[in-house]
N, C-alpha and C positions, 0 to 999 in steps of 0.2 A: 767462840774465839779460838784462833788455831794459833799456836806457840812454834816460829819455824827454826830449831836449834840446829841447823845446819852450819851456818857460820861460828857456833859454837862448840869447837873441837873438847872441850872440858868441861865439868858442870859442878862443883863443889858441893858440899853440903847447905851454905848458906843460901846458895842457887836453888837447891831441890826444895827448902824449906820456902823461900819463895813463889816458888809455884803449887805447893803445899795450899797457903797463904792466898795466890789468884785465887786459885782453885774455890777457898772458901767463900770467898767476897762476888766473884760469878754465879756462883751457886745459890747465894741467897737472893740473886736476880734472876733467877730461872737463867742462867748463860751455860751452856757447855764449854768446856776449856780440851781442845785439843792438841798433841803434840807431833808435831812433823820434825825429819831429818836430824834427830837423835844421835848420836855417834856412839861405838859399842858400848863406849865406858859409862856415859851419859844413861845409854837405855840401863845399863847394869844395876846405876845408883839408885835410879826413878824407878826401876823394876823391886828392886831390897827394898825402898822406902815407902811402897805400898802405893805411888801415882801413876802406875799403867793401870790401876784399876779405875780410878780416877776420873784419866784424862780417855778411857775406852781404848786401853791399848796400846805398846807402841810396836808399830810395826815399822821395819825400817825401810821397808819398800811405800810406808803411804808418802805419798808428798804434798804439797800445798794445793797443786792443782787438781790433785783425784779425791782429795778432801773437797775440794770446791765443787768439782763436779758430780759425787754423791749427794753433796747438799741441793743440787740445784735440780738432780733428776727425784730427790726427796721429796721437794717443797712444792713437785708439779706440774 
């Protein structure tokens, strides 16, 4: 599942524990949970709260569609 926080200029604590929280409920589905278009403060909070390790990263150059198209030259 890819998380696109780009329209999301802010990210609070209740936010980060949220995706905390996806993060679990995916995971006991076999689901990956990743995050795209992070803004700096956003990456800063998820980077201190331990969910770039998580979510495989955030980089702030990945976007939704170089996510999609790693997954798609992955699967084959």
């Amino acid at each position: 599942m890819i998380c696109d926080l780009s329209a999301s200029p802010y990210l609070d604590l209740a936010g980060a524990r949220m995706l905390h929280d996806l993060y679990g409920e995916l995971a006991t589905h076999g689901i990956a949970l990743r995050i795209v278009g992070a803004h700096g403060w956003a990456r800063d909070l998820l980077r201190a709260d331990g969910m770039s390790e998580k979510a495989g990263g955030l980089d702030r150059a990945a976007t939704l569609d170089t996510l999609l198209k790693e997954q798609r030259n992955s699967s084959g």
